[in-house]
N, C-alpha and C positions, 0 to 999 in steps of 0.2 A: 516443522511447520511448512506449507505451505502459501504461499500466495498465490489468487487469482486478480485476472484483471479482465475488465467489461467495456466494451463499449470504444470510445475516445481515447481512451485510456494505452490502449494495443498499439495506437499510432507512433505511440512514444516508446515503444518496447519493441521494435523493429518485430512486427508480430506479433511474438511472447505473447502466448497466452496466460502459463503462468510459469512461478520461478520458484525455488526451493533452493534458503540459504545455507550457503556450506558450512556453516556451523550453526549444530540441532544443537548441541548437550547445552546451551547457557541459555537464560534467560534476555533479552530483549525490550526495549521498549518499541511503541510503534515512532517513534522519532530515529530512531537508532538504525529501523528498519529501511523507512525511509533515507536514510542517508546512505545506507548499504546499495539499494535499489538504485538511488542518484548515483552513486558511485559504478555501478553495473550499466548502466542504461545509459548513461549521461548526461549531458547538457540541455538535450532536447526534456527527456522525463523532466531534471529537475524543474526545469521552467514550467512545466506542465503541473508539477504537482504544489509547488512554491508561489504559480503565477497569478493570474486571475480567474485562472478555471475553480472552479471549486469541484471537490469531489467529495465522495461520503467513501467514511474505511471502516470495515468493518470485522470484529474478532471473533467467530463462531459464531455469526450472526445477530451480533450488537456493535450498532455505532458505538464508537470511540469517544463519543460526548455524553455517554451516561458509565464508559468505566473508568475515565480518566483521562481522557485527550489523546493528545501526541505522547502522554508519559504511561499510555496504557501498557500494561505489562504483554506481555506473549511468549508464551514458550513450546519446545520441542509437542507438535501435535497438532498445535494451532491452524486454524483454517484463518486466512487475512483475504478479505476481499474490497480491492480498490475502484469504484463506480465510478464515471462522470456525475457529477450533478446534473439531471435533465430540469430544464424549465419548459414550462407547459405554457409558456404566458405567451 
């Protein structure tokens, strides 16, 4: 799998456009990954992804709130794409 990251989002990822985690052959959830990610990135990400920013994540191009959340599944292949939420207002 893959993860990409957009926007806001890179600020927190000293760069890092995108990251590929060291273990493909297991399954994952997107919570799991996220903690993987906080754990790679640190303190800064965590807050970032934890805090009041909100962002949209998404699994081969479906948000994560129509295949199951944070407990969305992902595995070896997967495209994960992490956005800032933009507001227009």
């Amino acid at each position: 799998m893959t993860v990409v990251f957009y926007g806001r989002v890179i600020e927190h990822t000293g760069g890092e456009k995108s990251y590929v985690p060291k273990v493909q052959d297991s399954a994952l959830t997107v919570r799991e990954l996220l903690d993987e990610l906080g754990s790679h990135y640190g303190e800064s990400f965590e807050t970032f992804i934890h805090g009041d920013e909100t962002c949209l994540i998404l699994v081969n191009g479906n948000g994560i709130t129509q295949t199951g959340g944070l407990d969305s599944p992902i595995v070896s292949g997967d495209k994960v794409e992490i956005l800032p939420f933009v507001d227009a207002g």
